[in-house]
N, C-alpha and C positions, 0 to 999 in steps of 0.2 A: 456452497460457500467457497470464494475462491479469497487467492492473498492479492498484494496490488498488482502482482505483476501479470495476476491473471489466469495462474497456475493452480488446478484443485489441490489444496491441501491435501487432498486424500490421496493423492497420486505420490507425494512425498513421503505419504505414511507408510504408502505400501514400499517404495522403494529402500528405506530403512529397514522395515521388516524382510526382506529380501536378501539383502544384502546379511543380516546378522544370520537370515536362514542358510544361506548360502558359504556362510563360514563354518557354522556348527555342523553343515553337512561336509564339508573339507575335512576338518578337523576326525568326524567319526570315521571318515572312510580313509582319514591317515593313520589313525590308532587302529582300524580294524584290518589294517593288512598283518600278514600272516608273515613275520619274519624267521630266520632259523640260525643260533648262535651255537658257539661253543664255549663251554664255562666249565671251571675247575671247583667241584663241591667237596666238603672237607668228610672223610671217610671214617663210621666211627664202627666198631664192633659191639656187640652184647654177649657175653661170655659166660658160658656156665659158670655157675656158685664153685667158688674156692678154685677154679683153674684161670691159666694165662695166657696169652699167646707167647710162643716162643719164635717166633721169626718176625722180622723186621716188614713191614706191611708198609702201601702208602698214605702217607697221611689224606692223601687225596685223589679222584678221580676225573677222568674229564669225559665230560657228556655235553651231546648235541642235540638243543633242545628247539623247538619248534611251537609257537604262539603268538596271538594277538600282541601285537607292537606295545600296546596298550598295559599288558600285564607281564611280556619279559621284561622292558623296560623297568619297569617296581621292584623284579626279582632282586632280593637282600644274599648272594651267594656266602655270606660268611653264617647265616644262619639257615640255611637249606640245607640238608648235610642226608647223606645215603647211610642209612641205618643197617646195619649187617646182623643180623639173631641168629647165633650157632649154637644157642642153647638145647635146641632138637637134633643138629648133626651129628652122626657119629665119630663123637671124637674122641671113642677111645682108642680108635686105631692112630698108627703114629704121625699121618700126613692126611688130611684131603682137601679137596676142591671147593670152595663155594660160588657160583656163578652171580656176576651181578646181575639183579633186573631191574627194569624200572617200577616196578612198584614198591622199590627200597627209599624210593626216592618220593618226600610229601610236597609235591608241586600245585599250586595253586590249580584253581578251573581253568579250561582251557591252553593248558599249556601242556605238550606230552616231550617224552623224550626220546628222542629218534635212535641213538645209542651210545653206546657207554665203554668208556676203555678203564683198564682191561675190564677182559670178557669176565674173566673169573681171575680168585687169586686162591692158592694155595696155601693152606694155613698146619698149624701144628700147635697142640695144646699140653701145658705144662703145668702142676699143682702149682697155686701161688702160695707164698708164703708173703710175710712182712719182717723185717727185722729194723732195730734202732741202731743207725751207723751214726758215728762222730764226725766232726765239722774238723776238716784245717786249712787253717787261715793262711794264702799263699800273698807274697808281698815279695815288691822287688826295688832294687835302690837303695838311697839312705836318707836319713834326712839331715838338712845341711850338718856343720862341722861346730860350729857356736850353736847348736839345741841341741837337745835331749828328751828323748817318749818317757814320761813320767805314768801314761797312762797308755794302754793298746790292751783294748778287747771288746770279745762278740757275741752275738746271742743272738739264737739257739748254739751252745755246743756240739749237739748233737739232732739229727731227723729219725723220722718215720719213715722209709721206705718199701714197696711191694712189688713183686711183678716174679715171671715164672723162675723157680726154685736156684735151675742153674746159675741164672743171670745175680741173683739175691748173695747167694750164698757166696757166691767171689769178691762181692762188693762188699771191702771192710772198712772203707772210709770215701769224703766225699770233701772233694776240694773246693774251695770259692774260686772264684776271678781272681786274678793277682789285684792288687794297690801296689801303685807307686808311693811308694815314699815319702821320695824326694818333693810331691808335689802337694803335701800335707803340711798344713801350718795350725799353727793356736789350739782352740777345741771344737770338737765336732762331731756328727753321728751321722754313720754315712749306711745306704741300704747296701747290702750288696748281694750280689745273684749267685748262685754256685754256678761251678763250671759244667758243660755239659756233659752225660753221662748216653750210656748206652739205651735208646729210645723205649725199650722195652720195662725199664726202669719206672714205678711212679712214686711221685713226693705225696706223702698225707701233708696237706699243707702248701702254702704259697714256696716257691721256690724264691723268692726276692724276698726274704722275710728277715734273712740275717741282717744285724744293725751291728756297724762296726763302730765303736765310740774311742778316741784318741785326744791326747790334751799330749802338745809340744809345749814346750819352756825352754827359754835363753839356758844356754851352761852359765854365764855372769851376764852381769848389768853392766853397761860401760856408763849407764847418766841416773841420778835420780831426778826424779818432776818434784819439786817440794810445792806445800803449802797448794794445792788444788782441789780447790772448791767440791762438797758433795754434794750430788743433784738429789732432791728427794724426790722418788715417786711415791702419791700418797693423794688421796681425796681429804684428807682429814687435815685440818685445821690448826689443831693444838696438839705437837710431841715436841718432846727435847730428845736432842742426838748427845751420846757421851763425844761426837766428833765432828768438826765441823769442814774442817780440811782433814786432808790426808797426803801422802808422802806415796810415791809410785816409784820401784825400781826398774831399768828398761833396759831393751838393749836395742839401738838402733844405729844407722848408717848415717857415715860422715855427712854425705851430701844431705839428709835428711835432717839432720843434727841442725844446723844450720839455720833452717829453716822453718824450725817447731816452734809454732807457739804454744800457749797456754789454752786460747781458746780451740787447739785443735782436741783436746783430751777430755774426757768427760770423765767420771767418778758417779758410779750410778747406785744408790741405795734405795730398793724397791720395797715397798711396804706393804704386804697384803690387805687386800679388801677389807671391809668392817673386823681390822683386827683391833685387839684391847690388853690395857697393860705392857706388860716388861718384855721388847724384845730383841733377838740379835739377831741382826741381818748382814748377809753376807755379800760384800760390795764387789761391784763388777765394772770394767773399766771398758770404756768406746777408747781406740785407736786407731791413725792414720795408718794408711799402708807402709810397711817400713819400721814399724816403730813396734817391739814385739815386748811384751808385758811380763817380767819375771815375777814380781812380788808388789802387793799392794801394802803399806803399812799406814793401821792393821787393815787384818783383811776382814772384820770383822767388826762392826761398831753395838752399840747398844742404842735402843730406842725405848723412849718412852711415852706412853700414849695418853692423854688423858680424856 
């Protein structure tokens, strides 16, 4: 069978197949070459029941590995990690040695590791204990001159902490990160990390766990908003509100002043899902930037559902 131009099909077919043969053979003999990198894997210990390390180790190692292009390439180095078991060493003496090898190390098939720094690392073990130390809150600045922290606080007060005896037992409190201030406005809940501590130290518990919760308020109002509409949120149909406007005390800047409307300010009274009957809800206000919210009157209205 040929086409019009005279050419056997089949001499086409083979050339296509050829050709994709001739890729996939490229292709394996690019992935099978044998490359050799250096990569930093993260270093963990296993430590006898109830002791610690007392010296300061690295978190990590660098090792020179050697493999199929094909499967270093894949290598995930945050989750490869060189596993150290000193549970059989003798550590009751005050110092020793442990050597890395690469069988600490769980690497894929085909892939070995040609060497590892350090050779070895010198360790020292310590009874652990745990004790619950206190939280304080560190903070710097003020906030402006026209407000005032009606509210500042945190939680947890206090942690769980563990690691070898020495290190424990001098550690009687545990600081956050500083806050500014100065650069805190209105209400808010913020995470915050504690500051760092001596590596050999560990938290039962997320270290980002603390939530610091803060409500600023005007010292005076220089404007009221009068007569401003309440938004209801509400799926439902049929309530009567004891209020239908409300009265906002504020305090905001000249240039802003100015230029406020009515439609910038919202008045928001949110109604719970299939709620029924008699209730108060406690009204929450949208403001433009600039514009800082003393007092809502009231700040509370009544709803009725039918």
């Amino acid at each position: 069978m040929k086409n019009k131009g005279g050419v056997p099909v089949r001499r086409h077919i083979l050339k296509v197949i050829s050709f994709f043969a001739a890729i996939t053979l490229w292709f394996y003999v690019l992935n099978s070459e044998h490359i050799t990198i250096d990569a930093r894997i993260p270093l963990v210990f296993i430590t006898p029941t109830d002791l610690a390390l007392n010296v300061k180790v690295p978190k990590t190692v660098k090792v020179k590995l050697k493999g199929s292009r094909a499967f270093v390439k894949n290598l995930n180095f945050d989750k490869e990690k060189v596993i150290v078991d000193i549970r059989d060493y003798p550590y009751k003496k005050k110092s020793f040695s442990v050597p890395l090898k690469s069988s600490m190390i769980r690497l894929p098939f085909g892939v070995k590791v040609l060497e590892i720094q350090p050779k070895k690392i010198s360790l020292t073990l310590e009874r652990e204990i745990r004790k619950k130390v206190p939280i304080k809150l560190v903070t710097l600045g003020n906030i402006g001159a026209d407000f005032k922290m009606v509210k500042k606080e945190f939680f947890p007060k206090e942690m769980m902490i563990r690691g070898p005896y020495s290190q424990i037992k001098k550690t009687t409190f545990l600081n956050t990160i500083p806050i500014d201030l100065s650069t805190l406005e209105g209400e808010g809940v913020l995470p915050l990390p504690l500051a760092e501590v001596d590596e050999r130290i560990m938290f039962e518990g997320s270290k980002n766990m603390i939530q610091f919760t803060h409500v600023i308020k005007p010292n005076k109002a220089n404007m009221t908003l009068k007569n401003i509409k309440v938004k209801f949120l509400t799926d439902q149909l049929n309530f009567k509100s004891s209020h239908e406007r409300v009265s906002l005390d504020v305090l905001v800047t000249e240039e802003k002043k100015e230029a406020l409307r009515e439609s910038d300010i919202s008045v928001i009274a949110e109604i719970p899902d299939n709620a029924s009957g008699n209730l108060e809800i406690k009204l929450r206000a949208s403001l433009p930037d600039g514009v800082n919210l003393l007092q809502i009157h009231p700040e509370f209205i009544n709803v009725s559902l039918q």
